[in-house]
Residue frames as a rotation matrix with the C-alpha (Angstrom) as fourth column:
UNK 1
0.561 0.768 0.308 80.17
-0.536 0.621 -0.573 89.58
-0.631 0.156 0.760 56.28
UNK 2
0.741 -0.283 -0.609 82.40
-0.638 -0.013 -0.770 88.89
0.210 0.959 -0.190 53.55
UNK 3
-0.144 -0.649 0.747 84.48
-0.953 0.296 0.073 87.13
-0.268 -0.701 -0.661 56.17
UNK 4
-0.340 -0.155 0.928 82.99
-0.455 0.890 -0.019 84.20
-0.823 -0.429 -0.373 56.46
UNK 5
0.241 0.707 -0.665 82.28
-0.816 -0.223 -0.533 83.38
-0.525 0.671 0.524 52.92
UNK 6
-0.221 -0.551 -0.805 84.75
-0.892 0.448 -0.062 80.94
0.394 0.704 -0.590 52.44
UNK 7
-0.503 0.363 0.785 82.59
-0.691 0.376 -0.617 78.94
-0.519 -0.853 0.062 54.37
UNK 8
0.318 0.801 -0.506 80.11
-0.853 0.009 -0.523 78.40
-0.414 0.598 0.686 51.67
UNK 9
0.197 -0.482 -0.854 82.68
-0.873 0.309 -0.376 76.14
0.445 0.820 -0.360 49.90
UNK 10
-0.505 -0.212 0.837 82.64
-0.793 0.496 -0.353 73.56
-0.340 -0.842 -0.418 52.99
UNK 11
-0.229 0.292 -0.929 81.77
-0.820 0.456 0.346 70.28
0.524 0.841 0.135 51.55
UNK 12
-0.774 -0.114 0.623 80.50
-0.596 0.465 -0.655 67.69
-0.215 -0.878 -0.428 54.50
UNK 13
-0.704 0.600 -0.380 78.27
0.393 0.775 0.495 64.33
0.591 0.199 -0.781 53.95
UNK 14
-0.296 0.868 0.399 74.68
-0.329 -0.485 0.810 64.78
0.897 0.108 0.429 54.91
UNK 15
0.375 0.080 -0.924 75.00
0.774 0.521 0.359 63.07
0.510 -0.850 0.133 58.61
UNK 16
-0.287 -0.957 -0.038 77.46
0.855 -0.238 -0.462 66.03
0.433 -0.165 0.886 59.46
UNK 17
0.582 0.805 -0.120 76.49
0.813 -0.580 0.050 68.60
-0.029 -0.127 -0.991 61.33
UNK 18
-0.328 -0.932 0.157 78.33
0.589 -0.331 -0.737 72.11
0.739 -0.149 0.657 60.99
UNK 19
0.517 0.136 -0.845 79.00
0.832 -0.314 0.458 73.53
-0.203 -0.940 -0.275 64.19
UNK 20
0.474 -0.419 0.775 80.37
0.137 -0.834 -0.535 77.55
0.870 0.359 -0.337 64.45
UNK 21
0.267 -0.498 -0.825 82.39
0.928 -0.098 0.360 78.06
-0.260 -0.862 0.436 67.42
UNK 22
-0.435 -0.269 0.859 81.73
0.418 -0.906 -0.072 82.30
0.798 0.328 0.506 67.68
UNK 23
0.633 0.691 0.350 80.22
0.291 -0.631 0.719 83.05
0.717 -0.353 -0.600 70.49
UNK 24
-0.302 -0.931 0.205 82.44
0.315 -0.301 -0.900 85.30
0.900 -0.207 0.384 72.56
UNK 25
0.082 0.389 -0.918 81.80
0.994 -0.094 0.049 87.35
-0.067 -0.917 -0.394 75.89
UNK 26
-0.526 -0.684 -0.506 83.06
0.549 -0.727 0.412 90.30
-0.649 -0.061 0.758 74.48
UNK 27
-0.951 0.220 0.215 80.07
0.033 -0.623 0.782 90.59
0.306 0.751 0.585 72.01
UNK 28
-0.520 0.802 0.296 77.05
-0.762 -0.279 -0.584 92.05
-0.386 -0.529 0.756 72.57
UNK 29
-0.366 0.478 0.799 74.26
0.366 0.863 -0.348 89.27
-0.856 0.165 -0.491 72.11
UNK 30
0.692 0.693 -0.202 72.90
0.032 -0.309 -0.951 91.44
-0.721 0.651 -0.236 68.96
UNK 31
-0.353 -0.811 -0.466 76.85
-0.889 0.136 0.437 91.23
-0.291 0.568 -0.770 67.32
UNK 32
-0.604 0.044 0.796 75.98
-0.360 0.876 -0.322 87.45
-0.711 -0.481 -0.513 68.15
UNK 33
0.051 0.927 0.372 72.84
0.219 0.353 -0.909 87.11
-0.974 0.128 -0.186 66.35
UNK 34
0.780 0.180 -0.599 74.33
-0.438 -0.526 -0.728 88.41
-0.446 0.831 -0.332 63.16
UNK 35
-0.534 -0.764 -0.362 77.22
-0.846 0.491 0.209 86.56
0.019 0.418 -0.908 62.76
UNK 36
-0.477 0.472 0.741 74.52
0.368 0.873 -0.319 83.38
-0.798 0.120 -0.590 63.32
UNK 37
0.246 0.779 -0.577 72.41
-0.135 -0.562 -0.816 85.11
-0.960 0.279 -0.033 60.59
UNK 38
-0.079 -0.662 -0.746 75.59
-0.987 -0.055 0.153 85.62
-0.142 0.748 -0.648 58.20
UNK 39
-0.864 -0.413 0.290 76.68
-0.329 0.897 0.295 81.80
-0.382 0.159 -0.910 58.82
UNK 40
-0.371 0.676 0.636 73.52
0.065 0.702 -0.709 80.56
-0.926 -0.222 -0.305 57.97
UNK 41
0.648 0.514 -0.562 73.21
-0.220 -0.581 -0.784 82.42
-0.729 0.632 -0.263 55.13
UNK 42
-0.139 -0.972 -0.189 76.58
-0.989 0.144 -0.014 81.36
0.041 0.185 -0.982 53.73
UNK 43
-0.712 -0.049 0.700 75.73
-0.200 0.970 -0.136 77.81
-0.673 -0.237 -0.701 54.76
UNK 44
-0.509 0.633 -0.584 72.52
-0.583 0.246 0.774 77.88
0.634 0.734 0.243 52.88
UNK 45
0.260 0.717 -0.647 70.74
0.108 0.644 0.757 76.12
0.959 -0.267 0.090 56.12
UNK 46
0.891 0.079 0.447 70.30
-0.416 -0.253 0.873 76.47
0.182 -0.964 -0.192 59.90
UNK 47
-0.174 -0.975 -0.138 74.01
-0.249 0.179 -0.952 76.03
0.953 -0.131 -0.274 61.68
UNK 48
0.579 0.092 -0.810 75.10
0.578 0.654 0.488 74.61
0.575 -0.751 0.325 65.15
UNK 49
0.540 -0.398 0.741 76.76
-0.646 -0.760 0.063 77.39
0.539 -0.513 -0.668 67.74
UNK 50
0.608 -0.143 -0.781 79.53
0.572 0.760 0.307 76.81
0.550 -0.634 0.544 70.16
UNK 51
0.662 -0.660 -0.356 81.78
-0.263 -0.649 0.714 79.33
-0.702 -0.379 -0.603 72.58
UNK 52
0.817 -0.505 -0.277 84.57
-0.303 0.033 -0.953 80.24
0.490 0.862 -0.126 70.34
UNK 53
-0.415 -0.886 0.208 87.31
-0.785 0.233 -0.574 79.46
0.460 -0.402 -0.792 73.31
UNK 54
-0.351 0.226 -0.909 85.00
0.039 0.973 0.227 76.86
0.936 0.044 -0.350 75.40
UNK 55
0.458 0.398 0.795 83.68
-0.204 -0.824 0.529 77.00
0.865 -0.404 -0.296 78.13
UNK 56
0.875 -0.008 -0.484 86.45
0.302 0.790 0.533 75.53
0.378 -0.613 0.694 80.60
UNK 57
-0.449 -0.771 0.451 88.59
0.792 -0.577 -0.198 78.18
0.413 0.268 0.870 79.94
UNK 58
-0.403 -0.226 0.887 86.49
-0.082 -0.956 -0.281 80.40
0.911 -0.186 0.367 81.65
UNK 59
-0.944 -0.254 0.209 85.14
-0.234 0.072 -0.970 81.17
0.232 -0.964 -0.127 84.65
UNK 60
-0.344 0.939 -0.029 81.70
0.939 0.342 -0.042 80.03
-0.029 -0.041 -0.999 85.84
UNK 61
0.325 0.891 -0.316 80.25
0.497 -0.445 -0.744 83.43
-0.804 0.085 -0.588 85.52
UNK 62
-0.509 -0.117 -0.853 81.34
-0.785 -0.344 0.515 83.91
-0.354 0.932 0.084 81.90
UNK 63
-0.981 0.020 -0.195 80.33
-0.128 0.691 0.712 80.38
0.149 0.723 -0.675 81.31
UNK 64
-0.383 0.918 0.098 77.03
0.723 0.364 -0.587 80.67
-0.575 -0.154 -0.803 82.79
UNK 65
-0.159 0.276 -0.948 76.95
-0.357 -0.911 -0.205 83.96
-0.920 0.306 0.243 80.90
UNK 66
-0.572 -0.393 -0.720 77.92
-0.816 0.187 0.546 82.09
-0.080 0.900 -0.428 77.51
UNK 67
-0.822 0.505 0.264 75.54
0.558 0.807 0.192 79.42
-0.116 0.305 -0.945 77.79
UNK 68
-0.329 0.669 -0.666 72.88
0.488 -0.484 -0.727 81.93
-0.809 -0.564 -0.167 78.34
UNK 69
0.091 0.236 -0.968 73.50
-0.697 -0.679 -0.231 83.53
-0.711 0.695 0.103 75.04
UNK 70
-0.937 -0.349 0.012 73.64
-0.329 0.894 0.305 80.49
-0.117 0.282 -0.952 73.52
UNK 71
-0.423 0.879 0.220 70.04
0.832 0.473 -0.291 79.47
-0.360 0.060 -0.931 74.30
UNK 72
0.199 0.771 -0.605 68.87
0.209 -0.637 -0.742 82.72
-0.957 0.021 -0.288 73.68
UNK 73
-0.510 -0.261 -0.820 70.44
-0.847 -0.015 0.531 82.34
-0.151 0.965 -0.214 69.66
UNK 74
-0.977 0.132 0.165 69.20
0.172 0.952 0.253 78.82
-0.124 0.276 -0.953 69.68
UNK 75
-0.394 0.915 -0.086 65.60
0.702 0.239 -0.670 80.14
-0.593 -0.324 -0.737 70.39
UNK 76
-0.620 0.023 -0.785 65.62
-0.381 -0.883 0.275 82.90
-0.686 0.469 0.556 67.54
């Protein structure tokens, strides 16, 4: 947790949205949902998600996998 604290100190005009680019394939969707938990907490308000590598970099069934966990964080 303590990671991502130096987040906290992120200073962005009030149009800005911040986006996290963590979601991985390699974590389980319940890793996932805590590191959105942490950031948000740390942020001090709800956060934007993105694949931490993109999703053109992988193959269509990672990326269909990685959008999947994606909505299912967005819908927490």
């Amino acid at each position: 947790e303590g990671f991502y604290n130096v987040l906290e100190g992120i200073k962005l005009p009030p149009e800005v949205r911040f986006v996290a680019g963590f979601v991985h394939d390699k974590r389980t969707g319940e890793e996932n949902k805590q590191i959105l938990e942490i950031l948000e907490k740390v942020r001090g308000h709800r956060v934007d998600i993105a694949c931490s590598c993109g999703l053109g970099r992988q193959t269509p069934k990672v990326a269909e996998k990685l959008i999947k966990v994606s909505q299912e964080l967005t819908n927490v």
